[in-house]
N, C-alpha and C positions, 0 to 999 in steps of 0.2 A: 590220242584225243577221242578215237572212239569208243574204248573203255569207259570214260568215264563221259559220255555223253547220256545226258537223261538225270545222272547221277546229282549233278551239281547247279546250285543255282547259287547266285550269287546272290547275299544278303543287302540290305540294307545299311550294313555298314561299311560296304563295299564304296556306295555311292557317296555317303556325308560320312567321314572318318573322326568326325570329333562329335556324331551321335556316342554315347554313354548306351543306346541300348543295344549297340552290337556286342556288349560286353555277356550281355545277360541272354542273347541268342545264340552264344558260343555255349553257353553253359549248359542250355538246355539242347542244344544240340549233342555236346557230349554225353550226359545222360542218356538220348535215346539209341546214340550210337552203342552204348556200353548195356543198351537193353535192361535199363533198369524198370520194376514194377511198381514200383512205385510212385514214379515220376512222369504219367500218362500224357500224352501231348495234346497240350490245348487247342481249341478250336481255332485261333489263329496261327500256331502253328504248321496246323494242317495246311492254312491258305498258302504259307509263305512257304512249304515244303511239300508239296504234291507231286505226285511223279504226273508226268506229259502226259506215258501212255495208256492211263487210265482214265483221264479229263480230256480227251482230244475232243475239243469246241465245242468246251462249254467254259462259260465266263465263272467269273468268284458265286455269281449269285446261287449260280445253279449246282456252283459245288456245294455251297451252305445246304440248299436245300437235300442235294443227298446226304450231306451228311445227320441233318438230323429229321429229316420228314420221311427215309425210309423205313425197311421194313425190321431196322433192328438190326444191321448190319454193320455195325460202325465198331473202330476197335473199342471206343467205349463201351461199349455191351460187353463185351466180353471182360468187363473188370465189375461192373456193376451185378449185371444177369439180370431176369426175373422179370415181374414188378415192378419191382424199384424202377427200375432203368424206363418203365414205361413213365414213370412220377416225375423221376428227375430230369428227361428230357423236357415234360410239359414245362416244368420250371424252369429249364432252363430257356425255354422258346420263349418265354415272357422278356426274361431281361438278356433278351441277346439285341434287340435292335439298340437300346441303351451303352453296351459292352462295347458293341459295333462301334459304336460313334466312339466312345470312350478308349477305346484300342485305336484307331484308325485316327485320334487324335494327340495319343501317347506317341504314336511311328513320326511324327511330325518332326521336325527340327523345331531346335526352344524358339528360333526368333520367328518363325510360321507359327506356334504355336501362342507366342505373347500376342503378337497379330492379329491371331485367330481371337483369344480370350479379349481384347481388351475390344474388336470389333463389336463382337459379341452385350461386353457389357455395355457400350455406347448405343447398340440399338435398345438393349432392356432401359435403359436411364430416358435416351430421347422416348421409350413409348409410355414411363413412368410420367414424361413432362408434356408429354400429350393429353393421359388420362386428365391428369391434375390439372390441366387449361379448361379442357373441357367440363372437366367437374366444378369449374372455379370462376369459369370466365362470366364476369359482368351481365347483367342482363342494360340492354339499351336501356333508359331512361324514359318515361311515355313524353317528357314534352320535346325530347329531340327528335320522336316519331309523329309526332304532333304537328299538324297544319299550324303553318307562322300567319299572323293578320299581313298581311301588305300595304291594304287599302291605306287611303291617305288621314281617314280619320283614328285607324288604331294607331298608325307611326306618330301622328302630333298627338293625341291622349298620352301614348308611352313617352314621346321626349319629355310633355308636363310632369311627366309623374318620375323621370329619370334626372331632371334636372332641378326638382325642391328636393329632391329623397338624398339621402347616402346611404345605399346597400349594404357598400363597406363595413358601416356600424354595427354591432350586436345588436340586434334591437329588442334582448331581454334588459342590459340593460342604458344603453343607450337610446332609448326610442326616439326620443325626440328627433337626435341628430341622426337618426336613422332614414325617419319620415318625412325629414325638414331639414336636413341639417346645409342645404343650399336656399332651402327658400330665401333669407335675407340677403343673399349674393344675390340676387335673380332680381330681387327687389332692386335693389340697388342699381342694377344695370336697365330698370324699366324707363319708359319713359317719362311712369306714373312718380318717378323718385320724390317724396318730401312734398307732394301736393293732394297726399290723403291725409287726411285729420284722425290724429288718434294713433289708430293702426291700419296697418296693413294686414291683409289678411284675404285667405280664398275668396270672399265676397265681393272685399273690394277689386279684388285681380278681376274676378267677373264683369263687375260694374264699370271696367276700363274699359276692358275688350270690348259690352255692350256698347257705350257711349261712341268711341270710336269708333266702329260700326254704322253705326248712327248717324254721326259728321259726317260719314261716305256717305252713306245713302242718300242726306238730304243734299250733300253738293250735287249730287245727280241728278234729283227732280230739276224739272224745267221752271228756270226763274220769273219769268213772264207765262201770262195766259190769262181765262177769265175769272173773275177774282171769288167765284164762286166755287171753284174745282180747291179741291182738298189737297192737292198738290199747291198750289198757290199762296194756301190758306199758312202751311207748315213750312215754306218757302219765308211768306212774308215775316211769321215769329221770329225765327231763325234769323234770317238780314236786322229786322228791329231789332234786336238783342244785341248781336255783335256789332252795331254802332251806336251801343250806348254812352264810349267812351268820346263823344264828340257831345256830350251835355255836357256844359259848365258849371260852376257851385252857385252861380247866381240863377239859373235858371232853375236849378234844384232848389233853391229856396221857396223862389215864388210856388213852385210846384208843390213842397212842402205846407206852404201859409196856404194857399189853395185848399188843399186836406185840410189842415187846423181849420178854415173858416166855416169848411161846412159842417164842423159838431161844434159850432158856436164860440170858438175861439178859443183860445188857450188866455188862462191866467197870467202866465208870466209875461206876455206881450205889454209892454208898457201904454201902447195905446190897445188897451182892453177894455171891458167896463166893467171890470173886477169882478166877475162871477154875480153881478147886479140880479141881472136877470135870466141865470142861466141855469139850464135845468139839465140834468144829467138822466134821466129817461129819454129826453129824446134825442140826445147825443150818444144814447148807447145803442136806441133801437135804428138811429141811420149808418153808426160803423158797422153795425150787424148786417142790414139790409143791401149798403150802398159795396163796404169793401169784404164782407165776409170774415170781421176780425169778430169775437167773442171774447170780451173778458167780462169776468163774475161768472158766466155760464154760457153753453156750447150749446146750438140745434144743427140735430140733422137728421136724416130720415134711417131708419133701421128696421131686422122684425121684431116683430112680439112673440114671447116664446108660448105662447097660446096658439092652438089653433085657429085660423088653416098658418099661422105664420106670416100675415100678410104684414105690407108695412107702415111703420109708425111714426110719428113725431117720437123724436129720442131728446129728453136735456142731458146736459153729463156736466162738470165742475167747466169752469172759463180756464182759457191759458195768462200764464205767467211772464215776467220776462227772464228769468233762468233756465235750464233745462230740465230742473226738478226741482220739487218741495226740498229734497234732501240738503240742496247749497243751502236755503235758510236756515239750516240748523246749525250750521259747522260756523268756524272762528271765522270773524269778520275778516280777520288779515290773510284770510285763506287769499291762494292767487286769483282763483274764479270768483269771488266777492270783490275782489278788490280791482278784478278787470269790470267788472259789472258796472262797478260804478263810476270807474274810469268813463265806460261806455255815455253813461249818464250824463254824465259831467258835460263829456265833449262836445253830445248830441247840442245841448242846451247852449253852451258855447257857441257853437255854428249856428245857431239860431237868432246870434245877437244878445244870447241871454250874459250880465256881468257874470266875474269869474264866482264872486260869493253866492249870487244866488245859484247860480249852476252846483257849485258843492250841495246848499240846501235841498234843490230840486233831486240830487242822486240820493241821501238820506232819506228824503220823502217817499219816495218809491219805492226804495228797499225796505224801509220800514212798513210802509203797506202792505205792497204783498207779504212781508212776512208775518204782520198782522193776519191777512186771509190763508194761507198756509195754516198757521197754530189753529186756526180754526176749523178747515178742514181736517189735520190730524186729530185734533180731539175726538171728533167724528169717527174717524178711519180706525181708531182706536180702542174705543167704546164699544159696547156690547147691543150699540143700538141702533146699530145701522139697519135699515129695509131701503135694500136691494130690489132694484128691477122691478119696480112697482108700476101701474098703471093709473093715471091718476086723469080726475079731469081737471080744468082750467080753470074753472070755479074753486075746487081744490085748492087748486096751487097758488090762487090767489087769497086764501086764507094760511098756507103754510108761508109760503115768502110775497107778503104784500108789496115791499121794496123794491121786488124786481121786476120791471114791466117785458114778465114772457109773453101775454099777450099780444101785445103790442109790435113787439119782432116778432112773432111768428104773423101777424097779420101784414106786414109788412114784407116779410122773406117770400109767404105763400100767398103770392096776392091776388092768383084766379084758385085759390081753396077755401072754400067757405070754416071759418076760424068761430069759433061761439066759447060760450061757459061750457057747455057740453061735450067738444072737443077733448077725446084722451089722448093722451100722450106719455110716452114710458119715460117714468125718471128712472136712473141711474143709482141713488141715496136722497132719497127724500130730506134725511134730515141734515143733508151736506147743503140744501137751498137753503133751510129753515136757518142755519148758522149763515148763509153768505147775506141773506136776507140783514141779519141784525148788525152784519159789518155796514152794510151800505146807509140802513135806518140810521144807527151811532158811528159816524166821519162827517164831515165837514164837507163841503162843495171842492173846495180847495185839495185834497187828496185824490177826491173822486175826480175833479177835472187832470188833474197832473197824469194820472195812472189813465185814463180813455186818452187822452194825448201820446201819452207814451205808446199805446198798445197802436197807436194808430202809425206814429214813425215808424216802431220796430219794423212792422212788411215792407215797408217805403225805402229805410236805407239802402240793404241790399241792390236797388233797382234805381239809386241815385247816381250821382257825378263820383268820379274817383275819390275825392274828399270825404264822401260820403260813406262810402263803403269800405275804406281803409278802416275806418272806426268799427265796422263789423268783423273786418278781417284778424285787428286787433283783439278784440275779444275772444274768439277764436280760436287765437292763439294763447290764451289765457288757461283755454277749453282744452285743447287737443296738443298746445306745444305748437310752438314756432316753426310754420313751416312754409314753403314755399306758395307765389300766388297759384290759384287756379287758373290755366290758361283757357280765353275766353271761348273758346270753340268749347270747349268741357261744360262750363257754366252752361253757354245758351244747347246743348247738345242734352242735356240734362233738363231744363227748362221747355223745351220742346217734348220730351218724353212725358215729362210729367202732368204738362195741360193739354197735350193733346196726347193723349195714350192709346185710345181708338184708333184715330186716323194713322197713327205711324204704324201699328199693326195689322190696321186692314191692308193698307198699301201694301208693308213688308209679307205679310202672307198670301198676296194676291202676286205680286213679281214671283214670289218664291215656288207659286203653283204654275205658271206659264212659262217659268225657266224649264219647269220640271217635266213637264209637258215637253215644249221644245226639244228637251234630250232625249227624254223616251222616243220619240219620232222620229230624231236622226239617229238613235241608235237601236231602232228593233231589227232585230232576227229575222227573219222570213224564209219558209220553211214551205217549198213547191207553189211560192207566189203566195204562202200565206201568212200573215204574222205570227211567229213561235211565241206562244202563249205560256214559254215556260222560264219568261225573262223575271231577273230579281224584281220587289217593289222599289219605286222610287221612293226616295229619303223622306219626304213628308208619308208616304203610305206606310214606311215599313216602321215611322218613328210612332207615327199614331197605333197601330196594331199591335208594338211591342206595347208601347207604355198601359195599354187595355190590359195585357196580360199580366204585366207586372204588377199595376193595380189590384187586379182580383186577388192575384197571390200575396199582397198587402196586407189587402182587406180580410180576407180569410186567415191571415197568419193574426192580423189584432183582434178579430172578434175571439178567438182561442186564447189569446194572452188576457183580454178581459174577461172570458172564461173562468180563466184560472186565477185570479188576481180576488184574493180572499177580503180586500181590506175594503170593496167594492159592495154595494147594499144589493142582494139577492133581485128586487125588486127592479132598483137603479139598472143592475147589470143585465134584466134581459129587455129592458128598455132601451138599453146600447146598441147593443145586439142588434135589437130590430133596427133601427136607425139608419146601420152602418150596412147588413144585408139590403133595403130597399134604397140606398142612397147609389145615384146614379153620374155616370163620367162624361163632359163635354171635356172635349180638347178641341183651341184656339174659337177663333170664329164662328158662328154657327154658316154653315153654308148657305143657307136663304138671305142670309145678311151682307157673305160679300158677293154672291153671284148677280145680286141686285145692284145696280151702277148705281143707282139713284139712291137706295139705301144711306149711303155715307154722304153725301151731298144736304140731305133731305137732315142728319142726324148732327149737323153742322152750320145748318141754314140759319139759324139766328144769333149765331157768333161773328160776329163784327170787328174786324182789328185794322182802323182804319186810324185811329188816334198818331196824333203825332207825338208826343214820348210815350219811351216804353214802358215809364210807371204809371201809364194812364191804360195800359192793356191788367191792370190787376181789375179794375172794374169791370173791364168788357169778359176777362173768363171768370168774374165771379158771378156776373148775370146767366153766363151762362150756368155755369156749373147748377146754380139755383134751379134755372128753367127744369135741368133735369134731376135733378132732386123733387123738384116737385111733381113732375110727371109720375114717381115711383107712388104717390099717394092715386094714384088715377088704375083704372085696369089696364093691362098690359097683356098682349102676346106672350107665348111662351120665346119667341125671340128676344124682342127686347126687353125681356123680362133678365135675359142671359147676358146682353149686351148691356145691362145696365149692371148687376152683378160683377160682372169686370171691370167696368171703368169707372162707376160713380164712386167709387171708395176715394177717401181722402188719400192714398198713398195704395196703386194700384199694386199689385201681386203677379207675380206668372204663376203661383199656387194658389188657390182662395176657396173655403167652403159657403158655398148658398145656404141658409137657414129656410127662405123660402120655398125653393126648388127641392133642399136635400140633394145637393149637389156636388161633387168635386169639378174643379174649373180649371184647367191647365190652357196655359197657353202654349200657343207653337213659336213665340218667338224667343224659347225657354231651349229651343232648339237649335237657332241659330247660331248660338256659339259652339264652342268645342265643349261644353258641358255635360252636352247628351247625344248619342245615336245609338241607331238600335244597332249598328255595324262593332260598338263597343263590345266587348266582354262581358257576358251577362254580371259580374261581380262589382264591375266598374259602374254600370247605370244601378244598381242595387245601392251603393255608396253612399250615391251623389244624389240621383233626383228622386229615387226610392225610400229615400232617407228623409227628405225633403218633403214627400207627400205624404207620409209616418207623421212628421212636427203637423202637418195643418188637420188629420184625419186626430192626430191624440190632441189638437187644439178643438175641434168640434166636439170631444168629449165632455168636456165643463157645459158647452153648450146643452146639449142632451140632460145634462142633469139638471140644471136650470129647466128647460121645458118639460121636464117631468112633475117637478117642482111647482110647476103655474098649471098642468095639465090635471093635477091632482089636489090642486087650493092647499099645499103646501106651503108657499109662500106667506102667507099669513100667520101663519104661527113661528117664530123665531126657535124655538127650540127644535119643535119636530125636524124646521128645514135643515136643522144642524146636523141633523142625524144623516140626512142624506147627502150633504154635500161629501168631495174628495177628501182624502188628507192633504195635509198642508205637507210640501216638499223640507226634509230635512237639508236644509243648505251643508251643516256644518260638517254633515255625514258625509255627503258628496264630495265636498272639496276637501274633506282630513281635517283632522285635530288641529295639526300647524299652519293651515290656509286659514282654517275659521278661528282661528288665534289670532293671529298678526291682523288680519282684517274682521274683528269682531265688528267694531261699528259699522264697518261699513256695509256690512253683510244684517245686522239689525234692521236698517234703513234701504232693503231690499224691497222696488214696489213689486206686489203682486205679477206683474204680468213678468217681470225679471224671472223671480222664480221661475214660474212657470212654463217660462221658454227652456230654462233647465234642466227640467222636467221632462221636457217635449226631446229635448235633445236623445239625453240616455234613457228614455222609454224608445224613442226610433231608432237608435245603435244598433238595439237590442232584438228587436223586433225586424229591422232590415236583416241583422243576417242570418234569424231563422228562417224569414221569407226567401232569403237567394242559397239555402239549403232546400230548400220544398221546390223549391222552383226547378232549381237542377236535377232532383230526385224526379220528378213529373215529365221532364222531358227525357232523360235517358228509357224513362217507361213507356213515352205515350202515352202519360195518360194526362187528361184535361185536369185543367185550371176550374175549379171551380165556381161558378158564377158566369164566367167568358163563352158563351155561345159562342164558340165558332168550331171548325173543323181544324182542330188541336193537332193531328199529326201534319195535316197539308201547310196549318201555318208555322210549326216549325220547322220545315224544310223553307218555305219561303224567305222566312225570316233567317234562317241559316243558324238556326240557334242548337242542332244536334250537330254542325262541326264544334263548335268550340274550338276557336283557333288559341295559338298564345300569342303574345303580345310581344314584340319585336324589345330585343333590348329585357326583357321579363320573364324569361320563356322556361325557366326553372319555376315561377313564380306559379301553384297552384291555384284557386279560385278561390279557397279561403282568405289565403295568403294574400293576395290580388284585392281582397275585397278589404282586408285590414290595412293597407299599404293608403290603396285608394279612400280611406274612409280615415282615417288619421291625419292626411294632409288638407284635410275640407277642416283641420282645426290650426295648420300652419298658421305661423302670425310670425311680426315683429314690431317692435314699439319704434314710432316716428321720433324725432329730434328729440329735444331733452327733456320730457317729461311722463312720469310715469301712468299710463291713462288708464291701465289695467285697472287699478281699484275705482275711479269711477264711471267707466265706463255702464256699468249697468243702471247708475242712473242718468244718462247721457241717451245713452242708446238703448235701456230697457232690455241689458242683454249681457251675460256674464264675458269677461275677457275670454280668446281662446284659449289662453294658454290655461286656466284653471279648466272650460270645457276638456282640453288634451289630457289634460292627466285625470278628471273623474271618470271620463270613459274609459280610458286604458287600466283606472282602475278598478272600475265596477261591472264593467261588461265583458266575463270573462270569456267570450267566444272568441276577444278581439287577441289578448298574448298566448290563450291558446293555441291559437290557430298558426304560428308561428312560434310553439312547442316551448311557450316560456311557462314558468312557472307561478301561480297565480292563489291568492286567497280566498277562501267563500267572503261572498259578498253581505256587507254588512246592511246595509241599506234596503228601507223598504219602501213601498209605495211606488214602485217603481215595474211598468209593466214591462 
């Protein structure tokens, strides 16, 4: 053993016997045994063959190092020599830590070595699918990083708009049922089902909400009190309304002969004195004076597009008993003709009238009026019309001798001193001059039938069930068979509308002391002091917003009529100006309602003591009058605003002052879900943005008009042609195929139809550049132009730099948002079985939605862009 101790080391194939490399270390071991020169021993066999007594402690490393980091001592030197052996080492010191790995992975056994190798590839693979996550992975989405609305007004906005809409749908080419495609389910489950006439539609869904609102509010005022308090007053309408159904038919009669006695009796009355001695002037100038009815011709007070703008006696054409000139043109056996005269018939009937002359009596009347109709079209027709003229009373009593205007207006204004010299603005001059030669050439006998008639029409409505079934009938003639109105709607609606004042002083006076009240129990206080850094209250933040929305309106239309070529250079910076010095009230003026006595004082000679309630149309037509005529007297600049709101025949929560040059919003435009500043700025752009666009491009005809009288244009027919608008291409707007199938009825479009049209897709258009500028301005900071106020403080107040998204919408960007929300303000569905879409715009003075939905989705292409559809240039012009 001791011989050969030192000598022998035991190989590696000692250890694993079915290694294959102990084969090839026998071999080259016998070669160095056999001292061959050839066959130099490699650097690992050095490791695995060292003799002990020349490495005593030192490990593998430090033998590498001697062998190739000395001085040239290594038996490879001595095969190489030189040089070289200086080159070939450095080379080889490069690839030895590689060889190393490489050898010391070869000595391994195969199944440590598959181990090793596939270890190996599993960490290069998982750090290949690391890289590539990293390089790959998603970026978050900005609206799931994006503050959600919570508040209670974005969650009810978003359920409205989640439950008319279907997301689900394509809406490049699905829109409708995209936008809409629940609204008729929704209808249907209203409560409103089949008791709106016509359609249904965004308006009316308002008009519910409003009304019901309403029925709460006034169950709440206190029923008893003194009968002077404004609560009392809107109390007592209310009670007298909903116990109208306790009048009988006979008592509605006398009620009715009553009326007939005092314009001197009706003809068909068997004990009459046959039209003996009956004069029809002053049976026209007492329905005028006594109930506020007009037929042949209308007075009311309005301004003059002359300077300073103050106001005027206005005539304009009488009402009719259809809803428009257009019925008289169409087939007799139309259903709306043939309910009319139904109407007729029945009236006469209930009157005691025989069944034949009853037939006679509906003939006579239709045929009248549609006598006065041809007459006025000819007119409307003609190339000779003079518009808006100023005439005086001497005048007019040389143009229509026939008709005693004097005489009513001396009687309507009867503390206004009325003379020959008295001007007053006709409407068409030569629309009297014809109504005139109807009344001169008829008989007493028609004239008496038709002032009878015009006198029932207001009176059935407000009669015994009998009475008013016959109204309701026709109606359904009009809009399709549909359910009754239930009475709390009716008198909920009739309260609104003659007292319009009083229910919004009230409602925005509770609405300011609620608002109050919460601010108080809910401030902050901050070392015993109140934190002065709490949100605005709903009425402050709604008034502040809608200022700034306005300006950025306004600024966005004065640039679109800017740009708008087909506008007279002249005309267009006469706009301009108009629209820069026109100024914003919203709701009440505060000197009006902080004053208790104000509204007391502004109601003090309205009386509603009558015992039935068709004997209250006289008591609010006196009034109404009273303040009609007050607007001819001087005026504060209050009730100059306060009259501007409510004296209109059919009040507005939008309206321009001609006087003032004013925009006039109400705040009870707020009380629904319709508008808050808490909305998404895209959402209020839509809806009420959209909405003060139609009355700001409605003041634009105006403007041209007063340029027109401002510059004695008006008197020359031609020149003023020059300056007038274009005339709205209907056929353009609605397509080839809409204004095909509905040619006629699209001929027989009145003027203001169109032009609500108009008003529409000019405000689409114009709304959503304005809530692109609007968004740009506030990401910048920078001000609204026109808006004095301190622009960055209030839009942090306002919270208009979070931009939340809207719960249930929250992919939906603000474009998208603003298309979504502004499509479904054209949702509709047609009522019971009749098709109302084609007449409605002469019904209602107002195109169906369903053609509005498709000319904006086709002509205003911001709206399927903005939801990445694909879209045509727009054919259509005149259109800002």
């Amino acid at each position: 053993m001791s011989i050969n101790q030192g000598k022998y080391k035991p190989s590696i194939c000692a250890i694993d016997e079915v290694d294959d490399r102990c084969l090839k270390n026998d071999d080259l071991q016998k070669q160095q045994i056999e001292g061959s020169e050839t066959a130099p021993l490699t650097t690992n066999q050095q490791k695995l063959h060292i003799e002990p007594s020349s490495h005593v402690g030192k490990d593998v490393e430090s033998q590498i190092d001697d062998n190739i980091g000395g001085n040239g001592n290594s038996k490879a030197d001595g095969v190489t020599g030189g040089t070289g052996n200086a080159a070939a080492n450095g080379f080889r010191a490069l690839l030895l830590p590689g060889r190393l790995s490489l050898d010391a992975l070869m000595q391994l056994s195969r199944k440590r070595r598959i181990l090793y190798i596939t270890t190996v590839c599993f960490c290069a693979l998982l750090l290949v699918i690391i890289v590539m996550m990293i390089a790959f992975w998603p970026e978050v989405p900005f609206y799931f990083r994006a503050e959600l609305c919570l508040e209670k007004e974005c969650v009810q906005t978003s359920q409205q708009l989640l439950l008319w809409a279907n997301v689900s749908k394509n809406p490049c080419h699905d829109t409708y049922e995209w936008a809409c495609g629940n609204f008729a389910r929704e209808y249907a489950e209203n409560d409103y089902y089949v008791m709106k006439r016509g359609e249904w539609n965004y308006k009316t869904y308002n008009e519910y909400e409003e009304l019901n609102e309403l029925n709460r509010f006034i169950s709440m005022l206190p029923s008893s009190g003194a009968a002077s308090t404004v609560e009392s007053l809107i109390s007592s309408l209310y009670r007298s309304c909903r116990e109208i159904d306790t009048l009988d038919k006979s008592q509605s009669d006398l009620l009715l002969k009553k009326a007939i006695k005092s314009v001197e009796d009706w003809q068909a009355f068997r004990d009459s004195n046959r039209l003996r001695n009956w004069e029809y002037k002053k049976a026209l100038v007492h329905l005028q004076a006594i109930y506020g009815i007009f037929p042949y011709y209308k007075v009311s007070v309005e301004n003059r597009f002359n300077k300073p703008h103050d106001y005027i006696i206005t005539l304009d054409e009488g009402e009719i008993g259809l809803p428009d000139r257009y019925f008289y043109n169409i087939d007799q056996n139309d259903e709306i003709v043939r309910g009319y005269k139904l109407l007729l018939r029945d009236f006469a009937i209930n009157m005691g009238i025989v069944s034949n002359e009853a037939d006679l009596f509906a003939d006579e009347i239709f045929h009248y009026e549609k006598r006065i109709v041809s007459h006025i079209d000819a007119v409307k027709q003609s190339d000779e019309s003079k518009l808006n003229e100023i005439k005086t009373l001497a005048e007019m009593k040389t143009i229509a001798p026939s008709l005693p205007i004097m005489e009513s207006l001396q009687a309507i204004f009867s503390s206004t001193k009325i003379s020959d010299e008295t001007e007053i603005l006709v409407r068409d001059v030569n629309v009297f001059r014809e109504l005139s030669i109807v009344v001169s050439t008829s008989d007493k006998k028609p004239i008496n039938n038709f002032i009878i008639w015009s006198l029932a029409r207001h009176l059935l409505p407000h009669l015994s069930q009998e009475y008013r079934n016959l109204v309701e009938n026709f109606d359904h003639a009009i809009y399709g068979r549909t359910a009754t109105y239930p009475r709390w709607m009716v008198c909920s609606q009739i309260v609104r509308d003659w007292l319009p004042f009083a229910v919004d002083a009230l409602q925005q006076h509770q609405n300011t002391e609620r608002t109050k009240s919460k601010r108080y129990a809910s401030q902050d206080y901050k070392n015993g002091e109140p934190d002065s850094t709490h949100y605005p209250s709903k009425s402050q933040g709604n008034d502040a917003f809608l200022r700034l929305m306005y300006y950025s309106l306004q600024n966005q239309l004065k640039d679109s009529v800017n740009q708008a070529n087909w506008i007279d250079k002249r005309v267009k910076s006469y706009i301009i100006d108009k629209l820069t010095t026109m100024r914003l009230q919203i709701g009440i003026p505060e000197e009006a309602l902080n004053e208790k006595t104000y509204i007391e004082e502004y109601y003090d000679n309205l009386s509603l003591n009558n015992l039935y309630f068709v004997e209250y149309l006289e008591s609010i037509w006196s009034f109404r009058k009273m303040r009609m005529e007050a607007k001819l007297r001087a005026m504060s600049i209050v009730d100059t605003i306060v009259s501007e709101m409510y004296t209109r025949e059919t009040p507005q929560p939008i309206s321009y002052s001609n006087i003032l040059n004013m925009l006039i919003i109400s705040r009870g435009i707020a009380a629904s879900e319709y508008y808050d500043y808490r909305y998404p700025i895209p959402i209020n752009f839509a809806r009420i943005g959209a909405d003060i666009l139609e009355v700001l491009i409605d003041s634009i005809y105006t403007f041209v008009e007063q340029y027109k009288a401002e510059h004695a244009i008006l008197t020359n027919e031609s020149l003023a042609a020059q300056f007038d608008l274009p005339k709205v291409d209907v056929s353009c707007m609605l397509g080839a195929a809409v204004a095909h199938n509905h040619a006629s009825e699209l001929d027989e479009l009145s003027t203001h139809a169109l032009r609500s049209f108009h008003y529409t897709l000019s405000a689409a258009r114009i709304a959503a550049r304005a809530q692109t500028t609007f968004i740009e301005a506030i990401d910048a900071g920078s001000p609204i132009i026109g808006a004095s106020i301190d622009q960055w403080l209030t839009y942090e107040n306002l919270r208009l730099t979070q931009r939340p998204r809207m719960p249930g919408l929250r992919s939906f960007n603000e474009n998208e948002l603003f298309t979504l929300a502004y499509m479904q303000k054209h949702c509709s569905t047609l009522i019971a079985d009749k098709d109302y879409a084609p007449i409605k715009p002469h019904v209602e003075q107002q195109l169906a939605e369903e053609y509005l939905f498709k000319a904006t989705w086709q002509h205003i292409q911001f709206l399927p862009r903005s939801i990445s559809c694909s879209t045509t240039e727009a054919r259509c012009s005149n259109i800002l």
